[in-house]
C-alpha positions, 0 to 999 in steps of 0.5 A, spaced: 678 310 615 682 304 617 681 301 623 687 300 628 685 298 635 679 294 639 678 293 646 673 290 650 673 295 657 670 295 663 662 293 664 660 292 656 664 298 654 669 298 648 674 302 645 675 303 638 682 307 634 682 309 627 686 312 621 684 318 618 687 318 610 682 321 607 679 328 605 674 331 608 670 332 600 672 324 600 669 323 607 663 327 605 661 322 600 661 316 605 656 319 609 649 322 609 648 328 613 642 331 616 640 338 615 643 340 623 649 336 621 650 340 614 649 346 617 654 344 623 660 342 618 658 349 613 661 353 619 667 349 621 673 353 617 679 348 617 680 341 613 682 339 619 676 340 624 672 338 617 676 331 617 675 330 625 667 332 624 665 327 618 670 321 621 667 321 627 660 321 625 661 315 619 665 310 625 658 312 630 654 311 624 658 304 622 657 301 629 649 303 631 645 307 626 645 310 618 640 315 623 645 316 629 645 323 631 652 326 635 650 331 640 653 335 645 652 337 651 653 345 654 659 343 657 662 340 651 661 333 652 658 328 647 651 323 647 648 318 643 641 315 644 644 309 643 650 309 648 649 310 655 656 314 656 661 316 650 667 319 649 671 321 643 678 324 642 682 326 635 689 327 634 694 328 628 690 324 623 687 318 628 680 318 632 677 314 638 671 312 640 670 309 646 662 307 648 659 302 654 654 302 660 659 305 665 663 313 664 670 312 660 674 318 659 679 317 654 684 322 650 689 321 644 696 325 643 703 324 639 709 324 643 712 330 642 717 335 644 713 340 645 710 336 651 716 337 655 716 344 654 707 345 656 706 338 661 709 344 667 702 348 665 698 342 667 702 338 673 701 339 680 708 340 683 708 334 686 707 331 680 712 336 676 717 334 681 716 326 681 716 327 673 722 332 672 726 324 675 726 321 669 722 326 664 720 324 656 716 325 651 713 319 652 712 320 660 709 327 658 704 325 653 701 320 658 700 324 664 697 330 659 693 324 656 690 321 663 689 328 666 685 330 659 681 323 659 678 325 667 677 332 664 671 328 659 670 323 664 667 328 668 665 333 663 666 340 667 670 344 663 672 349 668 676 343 673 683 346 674 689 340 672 693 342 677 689 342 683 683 338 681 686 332 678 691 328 683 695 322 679 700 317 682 702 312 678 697 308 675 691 312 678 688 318 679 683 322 684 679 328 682 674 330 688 674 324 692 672 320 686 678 314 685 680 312 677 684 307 674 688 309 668 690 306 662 695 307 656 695 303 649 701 304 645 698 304 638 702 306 631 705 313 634 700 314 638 699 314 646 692 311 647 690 312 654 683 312 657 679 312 665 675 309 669 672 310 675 673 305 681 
């Protein structure tokens, strides 16, 4: 795993973005697993999730504890003991990590073609409208990255993108609470991340 990405965020938060080039079987070996997690990695049936599942423990590994523990709540959303608010996303090879003292959502995409077939699904028709001005891949992939970051942000996985999550510019709302969001630009991938005002 290569490191691609710091930053310092919001009241003692930080960001973390890595490169995954290596298979789950040389992933294994880097890292030791508790009886719990074995039994979680026996059931996955893809490399894909395997590769997911063992990178991201090895980077919380490597920033807190050899002990550290990741679980998830009922809604989907992870914690740690060692960090008050956690949010991961994984993408084409690359993870984020994102960990501080106040809530943070991010999410990790690719630019792709097919953004610009599925991003209708996901945009009110405001906001279709205002993106259907000057549509790419690029654009696309960023108002799919910051609805999906609130999504984690908030951890309700029944919230409705269209109707639920309002996004002008660099902001956004979701039932009354405001957001300030963010996009990095790192190798080919769009970084985005929110936070709460």
């Amino acid at each position: 795993m290569k490191q691609v990405f710091y930053k310092s965020i919001a009241k003692e938060g930080h960001l973390y973005m890595w490169k995954v080039q290596s298979s789950a079987l040389q992933l294994l070996k880097c890292i030791n697993l508790s009886g719990a997690e074995t039994l979680n990695f026996a059931d996955l049936k893809t490399e894909k999730r395997k590769v997911e599942f063992l990178a991201c423990r090895i980077a919380l590994k490597n920033l807190f504890t050899k002990d550290l523990i990741l679980e998830h709540f009922t809604s989907g959303k992870p914690f740690i003991k060692e960090a008050k608010h956690l949010s991961i996303s994984h993408s084409h090879n690359y993870i984020a990590i994102a960990f501080g003292e106040t809530e943070i959502g991010i999410d990790i995409e690719k630019p792709q073609e097919k953004m610009l077939r599925l991003i209708s699904r996901v945009l009110s028709e405001q906001e279709n409208k205002t993106f259907l001005k000057n549509p790419s891949k690029e654009l696309a992939c960023k108002l799919w990255g910051a609805k999906e970051s609130i999504l984690k942000y908030i951890g309700d996985k029944n919230l409705n993108y269209r109707d639920d999550i309002i996004l002008k510019g660099n902001s956004a709302r979701y039932l009354g609470k405001e957001f300030n969001i963010y996009h990095e630009e790192i190798e080919e991938m769009i970084l985005t991340y929110v936070e709460g005002k």
